[in-house]
C-alpha positions, 0 to 999 in steps of 0.5 A: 654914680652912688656919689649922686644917687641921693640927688640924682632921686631928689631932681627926678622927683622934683621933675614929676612934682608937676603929676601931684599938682595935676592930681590936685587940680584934676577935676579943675582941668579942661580935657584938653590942654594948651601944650604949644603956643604959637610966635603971636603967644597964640595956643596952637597945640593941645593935648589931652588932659592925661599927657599933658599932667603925667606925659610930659613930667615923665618925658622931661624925667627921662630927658634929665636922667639921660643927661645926667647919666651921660654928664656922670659918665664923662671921661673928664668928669673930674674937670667938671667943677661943682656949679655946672655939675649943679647947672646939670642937676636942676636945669631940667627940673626947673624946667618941668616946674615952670612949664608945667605950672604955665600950662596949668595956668592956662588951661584954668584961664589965666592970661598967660604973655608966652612970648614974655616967659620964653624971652625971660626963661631964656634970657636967664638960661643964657646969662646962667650958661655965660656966668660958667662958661669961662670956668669950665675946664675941658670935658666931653660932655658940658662945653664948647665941644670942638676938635680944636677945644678938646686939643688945646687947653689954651683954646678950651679956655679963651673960646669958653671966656668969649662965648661967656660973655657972648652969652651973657650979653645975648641973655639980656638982649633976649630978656630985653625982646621979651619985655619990648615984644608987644611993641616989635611984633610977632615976625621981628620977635622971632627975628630977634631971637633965633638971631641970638640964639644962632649968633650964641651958638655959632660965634663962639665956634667960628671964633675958637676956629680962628683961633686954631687956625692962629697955631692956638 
């Protein structure tokens, strides 16, 4: 852990970076505050002024020193190579960043296309994730984790290359849906997308188990 104090602190306050922007913007901010948007891109959700520029900066805080805490505690943290440690590191703070500075977006009026960010914030996570997934080596903590994955190296490897690929192609159809989304409708959108997303999360285990069940 004193390895990575230094980033460790550098990814948090990058993380509440959005309190400072919201301290600034302040007396510009409607009391309340768009937090959620609907499938049809529709607010639906609103928060008032306080959480939504201190709460959820804070709240992603504690969700990246968690996974970052747990990530640095792995038993096989050695096996987890430089990059997706990085991916660790600045998933989160991305995250807050992005978030944020759309909320903030919206709350001042500005036209904000939710259904095109979500489809483009995940398309890039997913071609991300399938760009490191074959070099990942057996871990507890990033990865496919599954009895048969952690038993055998060899099951570890090919299941991470398949759902690398999985992944990727998964993020360009989902970058691709956001894109196209005015012309398919709110219901198939969201059809498209948890179909995806399931198929990503669910293919790559029903084939690392068909795999064991091969003796692999």
């Amino acid at each position: 852990m004193k390895k990575y104090k230094k980033m460790i602190i550098i990814t948090t306050l990058v993380t509440l970076l959005p309190i400072l922007l919201g301290i600034i913007l302040w007396e510009k901010l409607p009391d309340s505050i768009a937090t959620h948007w609907g499938a049809d891109g529709q607010a639906n959700g609103w928060s008032n002024k306080a959480f939504a520029v201190f709460g959820m900066p804070c709240i992603l805080a504690a969700i990246h020193l968690f996974s970052v805490c747990v990530t640095l505690n792995d038993p096989k943290r050695k096996n987890i190579h430089k990059k997706p440690l990085a991916l660790v590191f600045w998933i989160v703070p991305v995250v807050s960043l992005v978030t944020s500075g759309f909320t903030y977006m919206a709350a001042l009026g500005s036209d904000i296309d939710i259904r095109l960010i979500v489809s483009i914030m995940m398309g890039i996570l997913f071609i991300i994730l399938g760009n490191y997934m074959p070099k990942l080596q057996q871990n507890y903590t990033v990865g496919i984790k599954l009895p048969w994955t952690l038993n055998s190296v060899e099951n570890w490897n090919r299941t991470h290359r398949f759902g690398g690929k999985l992944f990727i192609a998964g993020g360009v159809l989902t970058a691709v849906s956001g894109i196209l989304s005015p012309l398919l409708g709110e219901t198939s959108w969201i059809v498209i997308v948890l179909t995806i997303t399931i198929a990503c999360a669910v293919v790559p285990m029903g084939y690392s188990f068909w795999l064991f069940k091969k003796g692999v």
